[in-house]
N, C-alpha and C positions, 0 to 999 in steps of 0.2 A: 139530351143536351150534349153537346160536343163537348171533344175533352180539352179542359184548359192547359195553354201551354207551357212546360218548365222551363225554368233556367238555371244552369249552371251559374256560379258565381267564385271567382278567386281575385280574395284582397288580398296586399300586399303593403309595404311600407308602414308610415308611421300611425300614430292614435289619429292623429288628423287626417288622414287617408281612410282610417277605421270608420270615422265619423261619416265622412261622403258614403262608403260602402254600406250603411246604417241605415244614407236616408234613400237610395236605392234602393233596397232589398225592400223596406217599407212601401215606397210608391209603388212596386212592382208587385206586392201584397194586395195593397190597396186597391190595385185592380184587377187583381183576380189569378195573378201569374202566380203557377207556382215554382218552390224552390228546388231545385235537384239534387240529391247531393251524391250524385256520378257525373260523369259527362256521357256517360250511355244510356242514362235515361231524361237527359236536357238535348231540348229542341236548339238551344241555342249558348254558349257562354259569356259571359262578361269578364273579363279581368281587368283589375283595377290594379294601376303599377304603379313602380316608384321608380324615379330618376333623380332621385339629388345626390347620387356617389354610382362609380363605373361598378361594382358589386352588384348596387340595387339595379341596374340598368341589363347587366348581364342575369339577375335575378330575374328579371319582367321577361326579357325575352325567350328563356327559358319557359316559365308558366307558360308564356304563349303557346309556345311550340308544344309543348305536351296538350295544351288545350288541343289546339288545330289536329295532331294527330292521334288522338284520343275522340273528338267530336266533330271537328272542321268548319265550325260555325260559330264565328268570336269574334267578338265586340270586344275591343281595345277602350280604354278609358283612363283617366289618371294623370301624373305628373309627366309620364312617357309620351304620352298622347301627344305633347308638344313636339314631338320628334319623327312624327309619321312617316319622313322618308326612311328614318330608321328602321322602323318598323314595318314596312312592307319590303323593303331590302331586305330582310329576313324570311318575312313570312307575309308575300304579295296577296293569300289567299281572305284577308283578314275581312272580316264585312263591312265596317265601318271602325272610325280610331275618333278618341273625343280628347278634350284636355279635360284638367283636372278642375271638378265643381261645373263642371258640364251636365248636370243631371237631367235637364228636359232635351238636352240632342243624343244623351244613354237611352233616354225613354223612347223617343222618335224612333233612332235607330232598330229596338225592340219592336217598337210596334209595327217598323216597315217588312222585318224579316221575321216576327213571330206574332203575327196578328191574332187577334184576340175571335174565338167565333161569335158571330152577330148575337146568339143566344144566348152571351155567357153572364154570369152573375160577378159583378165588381168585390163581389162582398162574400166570396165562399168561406173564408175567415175572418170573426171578426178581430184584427185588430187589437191590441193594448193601447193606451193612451199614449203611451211612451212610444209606440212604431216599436222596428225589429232592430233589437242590439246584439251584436257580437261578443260583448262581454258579458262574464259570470253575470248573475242578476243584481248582484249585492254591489257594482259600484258600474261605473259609468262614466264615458269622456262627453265633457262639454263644451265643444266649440265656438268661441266667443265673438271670434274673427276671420278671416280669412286672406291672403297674402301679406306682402309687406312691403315697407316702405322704404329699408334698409337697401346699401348696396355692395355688400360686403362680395370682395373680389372670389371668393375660394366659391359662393355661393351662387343658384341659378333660380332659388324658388319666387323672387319675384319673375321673371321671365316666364317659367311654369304656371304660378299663383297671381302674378297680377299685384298690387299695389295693397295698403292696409284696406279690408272693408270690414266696419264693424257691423254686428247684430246689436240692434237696439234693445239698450238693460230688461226691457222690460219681457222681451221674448224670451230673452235669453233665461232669464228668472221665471216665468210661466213655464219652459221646458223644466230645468232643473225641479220643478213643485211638480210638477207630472211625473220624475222620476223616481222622488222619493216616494210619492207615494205607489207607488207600484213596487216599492219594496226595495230603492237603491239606498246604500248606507255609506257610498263614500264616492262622490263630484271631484273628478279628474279634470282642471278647468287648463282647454288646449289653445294652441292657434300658434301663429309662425313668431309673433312677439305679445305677450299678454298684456306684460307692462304700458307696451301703445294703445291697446286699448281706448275707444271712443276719439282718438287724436282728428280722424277723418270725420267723425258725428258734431265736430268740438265742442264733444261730451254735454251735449244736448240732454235733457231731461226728459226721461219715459216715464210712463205711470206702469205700475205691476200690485194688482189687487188693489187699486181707483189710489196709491201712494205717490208722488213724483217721486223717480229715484235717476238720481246722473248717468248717464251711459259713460262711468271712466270706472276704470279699476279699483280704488278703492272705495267707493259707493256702490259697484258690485261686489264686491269680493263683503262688504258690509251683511249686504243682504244676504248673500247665500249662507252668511254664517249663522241666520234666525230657520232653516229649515233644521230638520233633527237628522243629518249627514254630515260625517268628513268632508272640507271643504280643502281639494289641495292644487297649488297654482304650477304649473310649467310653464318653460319658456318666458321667462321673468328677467330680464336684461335690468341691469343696478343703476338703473335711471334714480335722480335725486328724491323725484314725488314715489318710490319704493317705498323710503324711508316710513311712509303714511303704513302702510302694510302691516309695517313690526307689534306696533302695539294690538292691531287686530288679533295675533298670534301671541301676542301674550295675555290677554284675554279672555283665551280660547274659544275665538267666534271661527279662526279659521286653525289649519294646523301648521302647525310650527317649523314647516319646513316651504323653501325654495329651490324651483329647478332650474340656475343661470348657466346659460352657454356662454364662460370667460372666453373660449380658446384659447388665450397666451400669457405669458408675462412677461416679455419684453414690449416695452415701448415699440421699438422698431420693429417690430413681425405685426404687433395690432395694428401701425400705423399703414404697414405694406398691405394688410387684409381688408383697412378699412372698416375695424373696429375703433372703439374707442381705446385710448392708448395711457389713462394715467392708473397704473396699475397700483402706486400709493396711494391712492382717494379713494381705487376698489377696497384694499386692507381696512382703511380708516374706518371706511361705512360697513365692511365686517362687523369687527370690535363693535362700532357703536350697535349693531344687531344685537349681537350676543350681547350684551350690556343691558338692553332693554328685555330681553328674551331669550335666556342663558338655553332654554330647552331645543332653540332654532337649529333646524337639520339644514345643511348643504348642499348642494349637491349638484356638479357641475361635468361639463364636456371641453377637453382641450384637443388642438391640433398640434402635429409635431412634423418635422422635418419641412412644413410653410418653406416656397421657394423664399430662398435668401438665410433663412436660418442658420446663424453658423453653431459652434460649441458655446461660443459665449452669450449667445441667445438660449441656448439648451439650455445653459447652467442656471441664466436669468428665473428663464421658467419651473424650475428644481427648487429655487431655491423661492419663489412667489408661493406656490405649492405647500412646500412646507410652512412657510411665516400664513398664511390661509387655513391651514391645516379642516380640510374642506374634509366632510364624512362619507358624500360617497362622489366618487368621480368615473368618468369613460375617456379615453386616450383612443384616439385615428391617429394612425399615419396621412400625411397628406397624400390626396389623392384626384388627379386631376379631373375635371370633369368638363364631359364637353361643351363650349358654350362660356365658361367660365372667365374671365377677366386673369386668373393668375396664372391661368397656363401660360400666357405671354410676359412673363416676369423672369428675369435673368434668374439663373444662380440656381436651375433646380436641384436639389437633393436628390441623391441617387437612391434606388429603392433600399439596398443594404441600409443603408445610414440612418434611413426613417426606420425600417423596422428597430433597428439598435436602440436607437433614440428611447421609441412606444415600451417596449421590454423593460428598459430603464426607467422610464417614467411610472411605469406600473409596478415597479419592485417597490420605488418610493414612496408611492402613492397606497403600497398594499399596507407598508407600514402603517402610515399614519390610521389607516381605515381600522386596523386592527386594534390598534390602543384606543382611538372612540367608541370600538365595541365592547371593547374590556371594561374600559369606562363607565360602560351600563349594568354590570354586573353588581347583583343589591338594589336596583333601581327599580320600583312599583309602576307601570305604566297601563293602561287601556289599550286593549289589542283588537283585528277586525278579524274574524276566520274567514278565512279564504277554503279552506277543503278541510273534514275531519275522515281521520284513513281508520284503522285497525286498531295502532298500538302508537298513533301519535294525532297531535292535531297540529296544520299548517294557517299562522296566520301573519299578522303585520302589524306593526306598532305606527305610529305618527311622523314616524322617519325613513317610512319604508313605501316608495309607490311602486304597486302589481310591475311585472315583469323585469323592471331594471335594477330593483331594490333586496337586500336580504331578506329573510323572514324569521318569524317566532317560532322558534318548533318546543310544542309544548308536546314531552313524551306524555304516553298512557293512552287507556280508553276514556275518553271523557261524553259525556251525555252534549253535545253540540251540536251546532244548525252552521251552517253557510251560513255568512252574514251576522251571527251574533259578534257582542260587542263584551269583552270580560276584560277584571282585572287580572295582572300576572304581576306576579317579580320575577326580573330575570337572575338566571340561577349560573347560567355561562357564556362565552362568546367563541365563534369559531371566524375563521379568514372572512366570513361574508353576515352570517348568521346569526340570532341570539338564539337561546336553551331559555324556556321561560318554566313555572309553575302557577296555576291559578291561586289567587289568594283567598279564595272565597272558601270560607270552609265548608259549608254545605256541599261543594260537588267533589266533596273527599267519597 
């Protein structure tokens, strides 16, 4: 039998990018391709890139280049992919260049330049139910949607992505049962705006195990909360029908935390971006959160030095920040990107002033983060393990999601698995961190 052909493969950007690169690496399983993991021993590479900031942009084209001169046989795909002239202006050598969620012209492309021999078997491995994930085994992102509908000036991922398209409740809730049972213990639910959700279906009703259940967010996020996993939402914009969410979360059908991208608190910088702009109606539906669901985590992304922004916009948003007092936040300098609607906007900030700004914003912001940790100390919570080392155990509480969030470092050697789920009190707090102890007296 002829020898089946490898492929290299390097993701890049966000969980949503992670997801395409998921279902990729699957179909290319699925028929028999294998994975490489050199470029010296791959017949061909794939990179999958990002472009929604000139970093991630300079980021892709970088991968590329080391692909091409490392292997010389690479397949472009991603959010990049929109920008082909780009990318062969760099590196003309490239084999084919796809956009982003292009998976059967990834495929095509594979099959034109790394054909498969007439002999070969579809099925040299079988397969998980689940296909091939890039995360630990114990949690998982799921993709609900894809593009959007928003037209926010700083941003280009509708241009990249395309408009809102939803997955109908019922797939979407069929994948997520396939994952628990394969052993995932916490559902990372993604997409460019979650809150939209089913807006384009007009939340049409699917059946999932012969049930009807609504293709909208909170008759999703309902059902996910009946599988035996952490159920946790990103990209949640403070739309009014949110509101529906909070008691799910006080319930404990989902967890008790929200990831909103605010970016500002001036009126006039949302208004120039093309946000929503009433930053007193954000506060109010705070408070009423916390109100209903004192344990709700925050946790949000701002832009600073936005063309036009002056000090008394700065101060606006210092002082939103604080009266928010949000538990965990990320701060960008503005950063122009190509394609974008606000590069053409007067008054841009000079780069000193945005960095000042971001420093500043993050001194105040470290504050507030640290006194919500302090806050936790004495507090009994349920934790997930993420890695057990030598003389400590690293895991997460209900306010913490993998990679951007703190963690529970519980010292000692303790008897633990990946993926278990234990009580702890937390015993300290550091700038990012909790110091926890199990409570269960048995694993003394």
């Amino acid at each position: 039998m002829a020898k089946q052909p490898q492929i290299g493969f390097v993701s890049l950007g966000c969980p949503k990018n992670l997801v395409d690169s998921e279902r990729i690496l699957t179909q290319l399983r699925t028929e028999g391709y294998g994975i490489s993991p050199s470029y010296e021993g791959a017949d061909l590479v794939v990179v999958n890139t990002c472009g929604f900031i000139d970093d991630a942009v300079a980021e892709s084209l970088d991968a590329i280049g080391e692909a091409m001169a490392d292997n010389g046989r690479v397949i472009v795909t991603g959010c990049l992919g929109k920008r082909a002239d780009e990318i062969r202006e760099h590196h003309p050598g490239v084999l084919a260049i796809t956009g982003a969620h292009e998976y059967q012209m990834v495929m095509d492309e594979v099959h034109k330049h790394a054909p498969m021999p007439a002999d070969h078997d579809p099925f040299i491995d079988l397969l998980p139910p689940q296909g091939v994930k890039l995360t630990p085994k114990h949690y998982a992102y799921l993709k609900i949607s894809e593009g959007c509908n928003h037209s926010c000036r700083f941003c280009i991922i509708p241009d990249m992505r395309g408009p809102l398209v939803s997955r109908p409740a019922g797939e979407v809730l069929a994948e997520a049962e396939r994952l628990v049972e394969a052993g995932v213990r916490e559902l990372l639910v993604v997409s460019q705006d979650t809150s939209a959700y089913g807006v384009d279906l007009k939340y049409r009703t699917d059946f999932w195990n012969g049930r009807p259940v609504k293709s909208r967010i909170t008759e999703l996020a309902s059902a996910l909360g009946e599988l035996q996993a952490w159920v946790r939402l990103h990209y949640v914009y403070p739309y009014p029908h949110v509101d529906e969410l909070i008691p799910l979360m006080a319930e404990g059908k989902i967890l008790p935390y929200l990831d909103m991208p605010l970016q500002h608190g001036s009126p006039k910088i949302l208004k120039a971006m093309k946000r929503p702009a009433h930053t007193e109606k954000v506060l109010e539906r705070l408070a009423r959160w916390r109100s209903i669901c004192p344990e709700l985590t925050l946790r949000s992304t701002f832009i600073v030095g936005y063309p036009g922004e002056n000090d008394d916009d700065f101060e606006q948003l210092l002082d939103f920040i604080q009266e928010a007092q949000l538990d965990r936040v990320g701060c960008f300098s503005y950063s122009p990107v190509e394609g974008a609607a606000a590069n053409a906007l007067p008054d841009q900030v000079p780069h000193e002033i945005r960095e000042a700004r971001r420093e500043r914003f993050m001194e105040v912001q470290a504050r507030i983060s640290y006194a919500k940790l302090k806050a936790q100390v004495g507090r009994e919570m349920i934790v997930l393990v993420d890695e057990v080392q030598d003389q400590q155990v690293i895991a997460r509480g209900p306010g913490d999601a993998p990679e951007i969030d703190g963690q529970v470092i519980i010292p000692g050697a303790w008897e633990l698995e990946q993926g278990d789920f234990i009580a702890v009190k937390v015993t300290g707090a550091g700038a990012h961190d909790l110091f926890a102890e199990p409570t269960d007296p048995e694993m003394d």
